[in-house]
C-alpha positions as CSV (number, residue, x, y, z in Angstrom):
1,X,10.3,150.9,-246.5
2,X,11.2,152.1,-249.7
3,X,11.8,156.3,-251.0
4,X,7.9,156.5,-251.2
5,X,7.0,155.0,-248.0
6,X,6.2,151.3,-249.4
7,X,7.2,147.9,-248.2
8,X,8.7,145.8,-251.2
9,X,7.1,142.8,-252.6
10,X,9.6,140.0,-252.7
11,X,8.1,137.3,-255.4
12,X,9.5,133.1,-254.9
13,X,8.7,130.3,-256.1
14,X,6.9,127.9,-254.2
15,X,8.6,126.7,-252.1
16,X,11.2,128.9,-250.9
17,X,9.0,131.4,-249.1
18,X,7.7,128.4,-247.1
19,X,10.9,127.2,-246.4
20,X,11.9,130.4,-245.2
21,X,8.7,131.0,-243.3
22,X,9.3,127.8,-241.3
23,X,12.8,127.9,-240.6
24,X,13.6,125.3,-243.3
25,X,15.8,127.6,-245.0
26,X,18.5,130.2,-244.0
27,X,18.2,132.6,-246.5
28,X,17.5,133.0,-250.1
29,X,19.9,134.5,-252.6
30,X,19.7,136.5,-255.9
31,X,21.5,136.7,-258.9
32,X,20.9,140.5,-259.7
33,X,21.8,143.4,-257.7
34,X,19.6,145.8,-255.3
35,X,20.4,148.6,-253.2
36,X,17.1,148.3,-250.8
37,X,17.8,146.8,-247.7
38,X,14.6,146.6,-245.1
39,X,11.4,144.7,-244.6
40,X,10.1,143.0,-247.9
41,X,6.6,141.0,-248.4
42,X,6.8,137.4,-249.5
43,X,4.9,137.0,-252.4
44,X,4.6,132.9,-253.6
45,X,4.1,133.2,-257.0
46,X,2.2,130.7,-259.3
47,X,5.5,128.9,-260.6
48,X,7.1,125.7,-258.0
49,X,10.2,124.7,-257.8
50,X,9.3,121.1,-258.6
51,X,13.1,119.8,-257.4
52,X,12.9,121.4,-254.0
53,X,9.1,121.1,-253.3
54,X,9.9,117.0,-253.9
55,X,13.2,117.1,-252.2
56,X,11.4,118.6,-248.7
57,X,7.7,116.0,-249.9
58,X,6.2,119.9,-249.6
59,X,2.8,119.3,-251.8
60,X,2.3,122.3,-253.9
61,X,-2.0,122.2,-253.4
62,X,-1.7,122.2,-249.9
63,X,-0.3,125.8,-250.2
64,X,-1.5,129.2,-250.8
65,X,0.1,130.6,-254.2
66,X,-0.3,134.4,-256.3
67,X,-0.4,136.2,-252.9
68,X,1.8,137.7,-250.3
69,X,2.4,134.9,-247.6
70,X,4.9,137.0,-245.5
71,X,7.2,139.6,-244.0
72,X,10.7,139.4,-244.9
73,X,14.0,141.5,-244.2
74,X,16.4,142.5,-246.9
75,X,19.3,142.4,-245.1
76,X,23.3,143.5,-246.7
77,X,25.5,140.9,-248.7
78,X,28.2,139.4,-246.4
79,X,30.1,137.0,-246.1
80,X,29.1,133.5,-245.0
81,X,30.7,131.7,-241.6
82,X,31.6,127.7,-242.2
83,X,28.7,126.7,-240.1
84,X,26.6,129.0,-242.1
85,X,27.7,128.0,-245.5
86,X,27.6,124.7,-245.0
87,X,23.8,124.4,-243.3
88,X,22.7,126.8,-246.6
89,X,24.6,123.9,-248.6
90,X,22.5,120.9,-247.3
91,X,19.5,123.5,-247.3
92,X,19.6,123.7,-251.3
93,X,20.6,120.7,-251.5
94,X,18.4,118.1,-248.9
């Protein structure tokens, strides 16, 4: 939880948090910097990530969007095994 006692809402497009959810994907990344690290709610937004919801055949209206979906951890930067790197690889990638 954050300073004031709060769990973090952690907004994706759709898919990811799905992905995530089911064990489809390792982790997600970011490409700006945070200092919380904790639980975070997954919040699917109204935007889809039409590459990856066609590469995985996941069909956007059969999924809830605009609300939290889920319970996430914020967890510290590290660096990546082999085995690791490469299953992310063919995760982003299918």
């Amino acid at each position: 939880m954050d300073r004031n006692g709060k769990i973090p809402i952690f907004p994706n497009a759709f898919p990811y948090n799905e992905l995530l959810l089911s064990e489809r994907l390792l982790a997600k990344t970011r490409n700006w910097d945070w200092d919380y690290r904790g639980p975070v709610l997954l919040y699917t937004s109204s935007r889809n990530a039409s590459s990856v919801w066609q590469a995985y055949n996941i069909q956007p209206r059969n999924y809830p969007h605009k609300m939290i979906v889920g319970r996430g951890n914020l967890v510290d930067v590290r660096k990546l095994t082999n085995d690791e790197w490469w299953t992310i690889t063919k995760q982003f990638n299918p």
